[in-house]
C-alpha positions as CSV (number, residue, x, y, z in Angstrom):
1,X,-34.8,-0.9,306.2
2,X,-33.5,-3.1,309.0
3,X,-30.3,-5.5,308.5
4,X,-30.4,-8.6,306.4
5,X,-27.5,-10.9,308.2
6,X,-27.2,-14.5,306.8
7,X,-25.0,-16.5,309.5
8,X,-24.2,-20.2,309.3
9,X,-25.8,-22.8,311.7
10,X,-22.6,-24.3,312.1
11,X,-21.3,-21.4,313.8
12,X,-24.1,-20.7,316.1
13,X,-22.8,-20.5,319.5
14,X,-22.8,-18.5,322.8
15,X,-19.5,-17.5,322.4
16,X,-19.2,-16.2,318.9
17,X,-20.6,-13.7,316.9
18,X,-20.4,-14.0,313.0
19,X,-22.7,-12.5,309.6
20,X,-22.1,-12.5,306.6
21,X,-23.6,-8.9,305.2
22,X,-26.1,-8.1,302.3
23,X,-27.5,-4.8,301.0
24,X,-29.6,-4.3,303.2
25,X,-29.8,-1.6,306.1
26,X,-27.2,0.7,305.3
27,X,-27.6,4.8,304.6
28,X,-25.8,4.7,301.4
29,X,-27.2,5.7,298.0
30,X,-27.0,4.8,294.0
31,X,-24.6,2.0,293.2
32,X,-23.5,2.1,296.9
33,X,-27.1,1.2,298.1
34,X,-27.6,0.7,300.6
35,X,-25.0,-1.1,303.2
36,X,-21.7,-0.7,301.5
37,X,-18.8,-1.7,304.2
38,X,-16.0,-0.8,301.8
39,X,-14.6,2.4,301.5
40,X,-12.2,2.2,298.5
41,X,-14.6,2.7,295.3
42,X,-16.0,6.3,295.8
43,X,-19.3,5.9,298.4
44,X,-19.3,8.7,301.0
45,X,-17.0,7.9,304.1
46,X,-19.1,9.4,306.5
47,X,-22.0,6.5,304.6
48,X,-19.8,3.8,304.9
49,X,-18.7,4.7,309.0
50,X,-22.1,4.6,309.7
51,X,-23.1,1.1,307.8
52,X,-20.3,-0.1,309.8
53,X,-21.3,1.3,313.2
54,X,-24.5,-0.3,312.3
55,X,-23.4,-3.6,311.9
56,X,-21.1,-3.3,314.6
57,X,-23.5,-2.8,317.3
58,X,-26.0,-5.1,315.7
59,X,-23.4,-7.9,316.9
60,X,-22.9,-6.8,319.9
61,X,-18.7,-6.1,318.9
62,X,-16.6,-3.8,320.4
63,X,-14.6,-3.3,317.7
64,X,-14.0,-4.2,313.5
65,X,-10.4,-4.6,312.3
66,X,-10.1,-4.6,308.6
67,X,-6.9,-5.4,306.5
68,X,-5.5,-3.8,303.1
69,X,-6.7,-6.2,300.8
70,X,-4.4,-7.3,298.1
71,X,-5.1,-10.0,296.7
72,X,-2.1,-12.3,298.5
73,X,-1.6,-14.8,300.8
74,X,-0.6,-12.9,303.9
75,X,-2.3,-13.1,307.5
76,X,-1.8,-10.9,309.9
77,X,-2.4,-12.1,313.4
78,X,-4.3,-9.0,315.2
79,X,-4.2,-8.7,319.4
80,X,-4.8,-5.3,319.6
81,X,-7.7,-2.8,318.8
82,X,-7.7,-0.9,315.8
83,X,-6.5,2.2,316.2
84,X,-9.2,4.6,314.4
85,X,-9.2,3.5,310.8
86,X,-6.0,1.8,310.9
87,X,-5.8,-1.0,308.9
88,X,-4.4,-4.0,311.0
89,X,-2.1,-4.9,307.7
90,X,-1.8,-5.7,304.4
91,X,-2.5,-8.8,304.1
92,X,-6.0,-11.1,302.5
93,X,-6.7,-12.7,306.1
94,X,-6.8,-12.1,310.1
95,X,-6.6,-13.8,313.1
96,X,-6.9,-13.2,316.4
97,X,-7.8,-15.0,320.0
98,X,-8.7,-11.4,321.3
99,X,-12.7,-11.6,322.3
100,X,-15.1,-8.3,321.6
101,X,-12.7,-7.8,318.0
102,X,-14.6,-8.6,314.8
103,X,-12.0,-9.4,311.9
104,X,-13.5,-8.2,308.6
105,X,-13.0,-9.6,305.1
106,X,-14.9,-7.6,302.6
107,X,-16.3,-8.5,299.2
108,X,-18.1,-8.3,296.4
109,X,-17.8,-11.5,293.7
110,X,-14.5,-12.9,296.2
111,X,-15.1,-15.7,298.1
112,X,-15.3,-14.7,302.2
113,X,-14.0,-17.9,304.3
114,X,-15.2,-17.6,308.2
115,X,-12.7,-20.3,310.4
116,X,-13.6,-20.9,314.7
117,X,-11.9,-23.5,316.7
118,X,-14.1,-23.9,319.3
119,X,-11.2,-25.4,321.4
120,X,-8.2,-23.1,321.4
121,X,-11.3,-20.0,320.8
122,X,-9.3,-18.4,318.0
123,X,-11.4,-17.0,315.0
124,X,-10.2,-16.1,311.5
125,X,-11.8,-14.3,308.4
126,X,-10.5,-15.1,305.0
127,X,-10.6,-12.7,301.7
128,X,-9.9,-15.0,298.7
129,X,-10.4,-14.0,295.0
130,X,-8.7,-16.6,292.5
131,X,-5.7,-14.9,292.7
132,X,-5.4,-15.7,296.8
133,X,-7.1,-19.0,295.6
134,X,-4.2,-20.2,293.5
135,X,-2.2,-18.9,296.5
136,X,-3.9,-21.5,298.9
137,X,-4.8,-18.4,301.1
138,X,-7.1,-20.7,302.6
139,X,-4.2,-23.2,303.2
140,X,-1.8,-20.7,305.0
141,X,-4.4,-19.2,307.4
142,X,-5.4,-22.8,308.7
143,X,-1.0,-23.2,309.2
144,X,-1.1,-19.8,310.9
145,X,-4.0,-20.9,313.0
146,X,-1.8,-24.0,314.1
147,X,1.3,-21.4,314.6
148,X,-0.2,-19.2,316.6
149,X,-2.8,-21.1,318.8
150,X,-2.3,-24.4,318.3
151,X,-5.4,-25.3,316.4
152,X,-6.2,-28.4,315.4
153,X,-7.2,-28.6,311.2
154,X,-10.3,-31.4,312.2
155,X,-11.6,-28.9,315.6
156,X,-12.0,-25.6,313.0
157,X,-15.7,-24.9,311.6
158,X,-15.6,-23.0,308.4
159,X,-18.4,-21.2,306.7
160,X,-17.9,-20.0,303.3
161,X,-20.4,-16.7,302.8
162,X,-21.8,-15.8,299.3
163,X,-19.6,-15.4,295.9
164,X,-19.9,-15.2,292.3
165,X,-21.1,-18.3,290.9
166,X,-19.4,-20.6,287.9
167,X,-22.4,-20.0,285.9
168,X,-22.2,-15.9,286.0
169,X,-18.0,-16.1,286.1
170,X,-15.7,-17.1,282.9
171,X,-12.3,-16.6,283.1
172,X,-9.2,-16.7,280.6
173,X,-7.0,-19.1,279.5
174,X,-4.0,-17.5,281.6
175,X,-6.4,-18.0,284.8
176,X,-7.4,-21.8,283.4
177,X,-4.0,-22.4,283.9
178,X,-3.1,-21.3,286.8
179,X,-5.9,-23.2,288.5
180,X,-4.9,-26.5,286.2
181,X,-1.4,-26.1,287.9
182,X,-2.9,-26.2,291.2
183,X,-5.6,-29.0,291.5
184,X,-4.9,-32.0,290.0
185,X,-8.6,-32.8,289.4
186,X,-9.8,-29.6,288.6
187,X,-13.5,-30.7,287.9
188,X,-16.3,-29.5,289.7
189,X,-14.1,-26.3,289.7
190,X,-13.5,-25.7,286.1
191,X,-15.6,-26.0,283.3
192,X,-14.6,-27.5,279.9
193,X,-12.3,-25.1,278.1
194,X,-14.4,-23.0,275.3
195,X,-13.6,-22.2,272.1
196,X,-11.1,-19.1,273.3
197,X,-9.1,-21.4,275.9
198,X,-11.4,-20.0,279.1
199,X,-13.5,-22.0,281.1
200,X,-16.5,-21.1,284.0
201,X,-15.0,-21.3,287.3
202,X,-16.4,-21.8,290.8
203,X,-13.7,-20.1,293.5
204,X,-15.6,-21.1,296.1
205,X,-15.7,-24.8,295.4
206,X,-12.2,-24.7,294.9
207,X,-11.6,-23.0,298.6
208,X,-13.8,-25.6,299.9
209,X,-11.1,-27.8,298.7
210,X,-9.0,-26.5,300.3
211,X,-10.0,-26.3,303.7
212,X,-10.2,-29.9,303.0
213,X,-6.7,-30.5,302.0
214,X,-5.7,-28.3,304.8
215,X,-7.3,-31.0,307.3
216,X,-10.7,-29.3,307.6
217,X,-13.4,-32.1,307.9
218,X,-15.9,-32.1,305.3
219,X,-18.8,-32.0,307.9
220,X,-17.8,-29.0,309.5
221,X,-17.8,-26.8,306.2
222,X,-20.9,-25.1,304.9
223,X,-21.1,-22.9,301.9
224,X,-23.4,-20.9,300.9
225,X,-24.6,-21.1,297.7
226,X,-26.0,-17.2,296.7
227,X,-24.3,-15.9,293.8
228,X,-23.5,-12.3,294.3
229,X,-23.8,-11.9,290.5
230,X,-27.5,-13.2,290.0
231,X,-28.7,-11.7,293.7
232,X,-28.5,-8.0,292.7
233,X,-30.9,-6.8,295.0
234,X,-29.2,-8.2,298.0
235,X,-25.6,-8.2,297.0
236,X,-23.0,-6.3,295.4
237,X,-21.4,-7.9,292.5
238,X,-17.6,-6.4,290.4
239,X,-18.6,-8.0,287.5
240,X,-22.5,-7.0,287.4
241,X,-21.4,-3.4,287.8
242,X,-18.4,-3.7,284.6
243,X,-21.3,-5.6,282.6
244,X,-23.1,-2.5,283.3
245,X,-20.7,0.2,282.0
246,X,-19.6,0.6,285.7
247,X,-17.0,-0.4,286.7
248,X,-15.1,0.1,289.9
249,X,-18.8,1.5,291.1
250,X,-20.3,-0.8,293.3
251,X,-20.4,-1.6,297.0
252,X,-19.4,-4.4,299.0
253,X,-20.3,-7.0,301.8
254,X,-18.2,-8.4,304.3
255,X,-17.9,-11.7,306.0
256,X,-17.5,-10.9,309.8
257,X,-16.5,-13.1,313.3
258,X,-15.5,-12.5,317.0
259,X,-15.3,-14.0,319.9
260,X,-18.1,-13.2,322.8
């Protein structure tokens, strides 16, 4: 089965190299089936090495860096090549100006954010689950972006890969909250409350946002809109799998960009 990439037209270029990842085209087996990039939830390392080798080359990198993702709002800025499997931090997002090095954010339900500035060439891949969300993860990786290479907010592209939808993701009143305390007008993200205090909530509306607070321009933001929950046979969903009886068995896709 050959790779199934979906890439944004706004970040077609010579000089980059970005996917977002599906399912498709990897050797691993059962719940891991078949390209699982993560290697945290039980799949066979040597599997997952070689799904990553595979996208790898298919991009033409020289390298993947991945980070320890935990749920923050840390970014690590990464100049170097990974070492072996060295993570280049702990942290929920990665930068770098460093051509032939693709950063990796991997997920399955989180929201993966892809930034370029085709100006100061810098590239940055973003992890954020609600929990970086309410963090403005999205928010401290443009300001890092401006620290580091002085990027412009209005010259970045963003591209905003495939997440769980509002439809297939209710959360709790404690999470309700915590997103009423961060956007004033929460509509469009949030749902009216329900009977038990929770509400439906779109993440990656409310990174989009974001970008858009942070000085993004509208225009130059595209999101996908596949839900990783209702697309089981391309993508990996959390919250399918624990619907399931499964949980903490399940793949995941990555979000992926480099510089040519």
């Amino acid at each position: 089965m050959s790779l199934d990439l979906l890439t944004s037209p706004l970040l077609q270029r010579d000089d980059l190299v970005h996917a977002f990842t599906t399912r498709a085209g990897g050797v691993s087996e059962g719940p891991y089936a078949s390209l699982n990039m993560t290697r945290s939830r039980g799949d066979s390392a040597d599997h997952v090495a070689t799904n990553r080798t595979r996208v790898r080359q298919a991009l033409g990198l020289d390298y993947l860096a991945f980070a320890i993702q935990v749920h923050g709002k840390a970014v690590v800025r990464v100049d170097d090549a990974p070492r072996g499997d060295q993570a280049a931090g702990e942290a929920d997002a990665m930068i770098t100006d460093r051509p032939g090095i693709g950063l990796v954010c991997q997920t399955a339900d989180c929201t993966p954010i892809l930034l370029f500035d085709p100006k100061r060439r810098a590239v940055a891949a973003i992890h954020s689950g609600w929990r970086s969300t309410v963090l403005d993860i999205v928010g401290e990786t443009v300001a890092a972006m401006q620290r580091e290479y002085a990027s412009e907010p209005g010259d970045l592209i963003a591209a905003i890969g495939p997440s769980i939808s509002a439809a297939n993701y209710r959360v709790g009143p404690e999470v309700v909250a915590r997103f009423e305390a961060v956007f004033a007008d929460s509509s469009g993200i949030l749902s009216a409350r329900d009977g038990e205090g929770g509400a439906q909530l779109d993440v990656g509306e409310a990174c989009r946002r974001q970008l858009v607070a942070s000085g993004v321009r509208a225009e130059r933001i595209e999101r996908s809109q596949l839900c990783t929950y209702a697309e089981e046979t391309r993508l990996f969903s959390a919250r399918r799998s624990h619907h399931r009886g499964q949980s903490g068995v399940f793949g995941g896709q990555a979000g992926i960009i480099g510089l040519r």
